[in-house]
N, C-alpha and C positions, 0 to 999 in steps of 0.2 A: 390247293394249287396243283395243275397236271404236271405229269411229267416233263412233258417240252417247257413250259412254262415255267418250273422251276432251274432248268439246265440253261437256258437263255438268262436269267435274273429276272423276268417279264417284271414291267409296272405297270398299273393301269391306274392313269388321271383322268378328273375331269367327272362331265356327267354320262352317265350311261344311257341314255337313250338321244344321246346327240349324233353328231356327225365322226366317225373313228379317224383318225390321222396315227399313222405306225410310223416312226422315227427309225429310219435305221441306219448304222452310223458304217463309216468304212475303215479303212486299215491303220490300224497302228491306234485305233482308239477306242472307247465304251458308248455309251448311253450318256455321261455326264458332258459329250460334248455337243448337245443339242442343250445346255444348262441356260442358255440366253433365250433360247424358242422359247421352251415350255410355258415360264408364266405367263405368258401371252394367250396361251393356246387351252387351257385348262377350263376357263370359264365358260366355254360355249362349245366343246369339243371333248368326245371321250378321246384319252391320249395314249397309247400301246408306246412302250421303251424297250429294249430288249437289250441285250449285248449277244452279237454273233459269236458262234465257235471258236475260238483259238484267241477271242481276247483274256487279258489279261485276266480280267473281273472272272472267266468262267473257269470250270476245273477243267486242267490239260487233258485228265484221263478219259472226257469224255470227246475229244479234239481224235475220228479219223480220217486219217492222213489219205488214206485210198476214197472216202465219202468226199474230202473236200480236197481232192485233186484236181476238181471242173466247178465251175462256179453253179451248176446247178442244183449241188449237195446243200449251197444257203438256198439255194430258192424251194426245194423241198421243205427246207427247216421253215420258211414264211409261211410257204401252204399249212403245214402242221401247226405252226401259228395260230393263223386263223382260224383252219379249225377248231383247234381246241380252246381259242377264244369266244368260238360262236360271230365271227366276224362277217357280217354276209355282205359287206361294200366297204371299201376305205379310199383315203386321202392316202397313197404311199409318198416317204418323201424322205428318197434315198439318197446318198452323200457317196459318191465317189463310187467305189465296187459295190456296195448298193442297189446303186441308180441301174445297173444293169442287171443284178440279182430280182430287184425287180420287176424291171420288164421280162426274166428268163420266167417268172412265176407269171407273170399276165399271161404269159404267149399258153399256158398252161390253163389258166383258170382266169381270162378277163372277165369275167361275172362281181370276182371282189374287187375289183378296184376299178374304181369310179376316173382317176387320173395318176397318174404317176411328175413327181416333181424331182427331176434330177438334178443334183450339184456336184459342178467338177466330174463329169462321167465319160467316162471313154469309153468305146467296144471294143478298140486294139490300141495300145502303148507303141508297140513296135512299127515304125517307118516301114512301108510296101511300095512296091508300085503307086505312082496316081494318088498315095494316100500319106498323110502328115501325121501319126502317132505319136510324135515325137522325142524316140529313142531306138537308136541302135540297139542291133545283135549284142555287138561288144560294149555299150555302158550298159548292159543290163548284167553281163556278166561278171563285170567292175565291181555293181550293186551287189549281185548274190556275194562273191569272192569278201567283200568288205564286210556283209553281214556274216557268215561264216567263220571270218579268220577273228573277229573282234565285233561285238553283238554293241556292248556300251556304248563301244567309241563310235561305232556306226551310228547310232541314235542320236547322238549328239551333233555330230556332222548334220545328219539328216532330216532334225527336226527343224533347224532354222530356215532350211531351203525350203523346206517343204508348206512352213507354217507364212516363210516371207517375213520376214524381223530381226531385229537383232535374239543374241542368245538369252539376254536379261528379260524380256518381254512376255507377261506373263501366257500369252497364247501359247510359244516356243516350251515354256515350262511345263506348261498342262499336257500338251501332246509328247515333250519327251518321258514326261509321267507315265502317262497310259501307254506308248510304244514301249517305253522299256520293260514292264509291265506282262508283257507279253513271252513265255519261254520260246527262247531265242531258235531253238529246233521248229517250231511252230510259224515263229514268225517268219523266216526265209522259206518255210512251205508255201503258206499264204504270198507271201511277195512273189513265188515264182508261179502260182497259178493265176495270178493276177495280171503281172506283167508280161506272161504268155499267152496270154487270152488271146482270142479274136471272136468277134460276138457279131458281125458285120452282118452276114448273112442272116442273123435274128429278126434284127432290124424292120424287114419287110412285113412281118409277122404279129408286130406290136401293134394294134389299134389300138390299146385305149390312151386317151389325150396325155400329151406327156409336156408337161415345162420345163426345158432347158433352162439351168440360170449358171454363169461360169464368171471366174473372175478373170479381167482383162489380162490379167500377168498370173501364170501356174506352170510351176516348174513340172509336173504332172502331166499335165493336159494344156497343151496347146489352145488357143481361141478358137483356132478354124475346127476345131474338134467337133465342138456346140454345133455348127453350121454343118456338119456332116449327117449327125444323127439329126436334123432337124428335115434335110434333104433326104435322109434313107426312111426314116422311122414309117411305117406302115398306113398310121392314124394321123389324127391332127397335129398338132405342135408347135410350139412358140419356144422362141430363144431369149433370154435377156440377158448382157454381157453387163457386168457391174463396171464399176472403176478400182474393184479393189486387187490386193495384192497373195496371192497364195493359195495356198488348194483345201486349205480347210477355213472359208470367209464366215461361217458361221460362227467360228472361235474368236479368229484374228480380228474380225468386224462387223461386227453384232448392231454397231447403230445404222450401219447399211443393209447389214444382210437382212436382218430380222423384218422390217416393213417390207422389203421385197418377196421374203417365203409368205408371209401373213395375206399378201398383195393373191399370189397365187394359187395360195390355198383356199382363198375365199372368192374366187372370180374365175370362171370358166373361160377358156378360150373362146374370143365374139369368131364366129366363122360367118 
């Protein structure tokens, strides 16, 4: 195993001379929360899992703070990825800060990836001019302020909103697992280069086909978000707004979510 390869956790399922699909998960969680995809995808598909820098699953000592101040310290780490996977095309199918680390590695090397499938993905959080992010200057600072003075109790708070459920609900349980999981210096680094992003101007730059899929209610990401990057994005692109509730639907709703990424993965946008 290389080095990148062992610093991420890499898994490689499936067969190897199939079609590659790279699972990459977004904030506050690991590789186990694509756990409802996978068997699906195994049998006719080589599978790449990883865990990004700063989760929990990885060691903190290798977590820098100045590398991943921009999000495109993850999308180097993908490119490195692939290479040291020997990856020459994939299925990307990225969740949340992901779905944009993504396309920041297409705009770099659209040669490997064949399509990019985003969930829950925003290029800016923060309300601008003309544009719906939606969240304020000041709840973002609420947010950092809440994670900093009290890491646990933040989690808690944050996991139901975010997951869409009550607190008992084993989705809510799993993500404030893997969020808490996470050292809490780490985690409000990540939450603040995230939710300061602006990736708008990318946008223009992205050819390769990208599927928007969002759920209708996301405390995260507003609906009209999906319709922004569907309008901005460079290349082709298709939207599909679910009926479900929360910003990580592959956890919270696995007998919807999953036939619709399966849907995606397997079926080209008809142009």
């Amino acid at each position: 195993m290389g080095i990148v390869e062992e610093a991420h956790n890499v898994k490689v399922l499936g067969s190897a001379d199939r079609q590659t699909i790279i699972l990459a998960h977004g904030f506050g969680t690991d590789q186990s929360v694509w756990k409802h995809l996978v068997p699906h995808l195994v049998d006719d598909h080589r599978v790449i899992l990883f865990d990004n820098m700063g989760a929990g699953t990885t060691n903190p000592e290798y977590f820098d703070f100045d590398r991943y101040a921009t999000l495109e310290g993850y999308a180097y780490d993908v490119l490195a990825l692939l290479e040291e996977l020997r990856v020459e095309s994939c299925v990307f199918v990225g969740h949340s800060v992901s779905a944009i680390v993504g396309a920041i590695a297409s705009v770099n090397r659209p040669d490997l990836f064949s399509k990019i499938i985003m969930i829950s993905a925003s290029p800016r959080y923060l309300n601008d001019v003309d544009y719906y992010g939606g969240f304020d200057q000041e709840d973002l600072d609420q947010l950092f302020d809440a994670m900093g003075s009290n890491y646990k109790a933040w989690c808690s708070g944050f996991a139901p909103l975010a997951v869409g459920g009550d607190m008992d609900s084993v989705a809510v349980q799993e993500f404030s697992r893997t969020l808490f999981n996470m050292r809490p210096d780490i985690a409000l680094s990540v939450a603040q280069t995230i939710f300061q992003c602006d990736f708008r101007s990318l946008l223009c730059h992205v050819t390769v086909p990208c599927h928007i899929i969002q759920s209708l209610k996301d405390l995260a990401v507003p609906v009209v978000v999906s319709e922004y990057l569907h309008q901005h994005l460079g290349g082709e692109s298709i939207v599909e707004v679910m009926s479900t509730d929360g910003h990580l639907p592959q956890l919270s709703s696995p007998d919807v979510v999953v036939p619709v990424l399966l849907r995606h993965i397997r079926h080209d946008i008809a142009v």
